[in-house]
C-alpha positions as CSV (number, residue, x, y, z in Angstrom):
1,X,68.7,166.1,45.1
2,X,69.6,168.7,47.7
3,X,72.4,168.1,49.8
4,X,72.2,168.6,53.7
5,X,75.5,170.4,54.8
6,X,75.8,171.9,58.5
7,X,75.8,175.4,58.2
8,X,79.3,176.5,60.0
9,X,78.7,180.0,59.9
10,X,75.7,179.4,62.5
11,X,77.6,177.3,64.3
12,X,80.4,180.2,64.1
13,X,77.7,182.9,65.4
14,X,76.3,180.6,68.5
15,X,79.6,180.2,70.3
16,X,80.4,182.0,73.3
17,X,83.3,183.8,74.3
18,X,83.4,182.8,78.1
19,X,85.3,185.4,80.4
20,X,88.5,184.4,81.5
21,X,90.1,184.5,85.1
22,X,93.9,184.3,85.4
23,X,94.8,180.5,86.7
24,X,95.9,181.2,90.4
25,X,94.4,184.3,91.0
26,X,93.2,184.8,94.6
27,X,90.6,187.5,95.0
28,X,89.6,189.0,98.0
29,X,87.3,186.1,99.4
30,X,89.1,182.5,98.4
31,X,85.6,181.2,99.2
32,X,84.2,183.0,96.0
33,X,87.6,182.2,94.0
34,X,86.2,177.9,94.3
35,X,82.8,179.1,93.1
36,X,84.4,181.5,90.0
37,X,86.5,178.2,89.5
38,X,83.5,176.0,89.0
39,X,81.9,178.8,86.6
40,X,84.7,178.3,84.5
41,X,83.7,174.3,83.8
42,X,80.4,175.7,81.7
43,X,82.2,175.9,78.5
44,X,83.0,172.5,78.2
45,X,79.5,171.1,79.5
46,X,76.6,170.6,77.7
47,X,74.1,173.4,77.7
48,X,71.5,171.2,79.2
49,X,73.9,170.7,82.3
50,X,74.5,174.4,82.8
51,X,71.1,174.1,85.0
52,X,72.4,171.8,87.2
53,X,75.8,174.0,87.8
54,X,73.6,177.0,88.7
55,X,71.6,175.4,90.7
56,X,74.6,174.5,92.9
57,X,75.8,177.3,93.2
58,X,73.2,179.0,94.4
59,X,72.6,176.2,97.0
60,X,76.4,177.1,98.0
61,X,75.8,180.6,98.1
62,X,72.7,180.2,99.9
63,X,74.5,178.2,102.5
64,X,77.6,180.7,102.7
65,X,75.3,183.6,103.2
66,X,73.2,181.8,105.7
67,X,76.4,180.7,107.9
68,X,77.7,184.3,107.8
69,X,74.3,185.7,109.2
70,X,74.5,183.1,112.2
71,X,78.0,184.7,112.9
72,X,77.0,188.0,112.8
73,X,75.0,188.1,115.5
């Protein structure tokens, strides 16, 4: 009878290091710091949610660029 085991070392080789940002850190634009911030919630969601993040942001960003350009005329 063959045993099913999980294999650990593929589990091992799929994980992702995520980039870091320092806790606190203000960049130039605080605007971009909230959307950086909700980047770093990826790691703990579900791969089949990461979508849904994206697809946020880039509604957000969207938004953002679309308010700037009715400013800068």
């Amino acid at each position: 009878m063959t045993e099913q085991n999980p294999v650990p070392e593929a589990a091992a080789a799929a994980r992702v290091d995520w980039p870091t940002t320092p806790a606190g850190s203000v960049g130039p634009d605080p605007d971009v710091e909230v959307l950086l911030e909700r980047l770093g919630t990826l790691p703990e969601l579900p791969v089949s949610e990461h979508g849904e993040v994206y697809a946020g942001l880039h509604q957000d960003l969207k938004e953002a660029l679309n308010e700037a350009g009715d400013t800068a005329s």
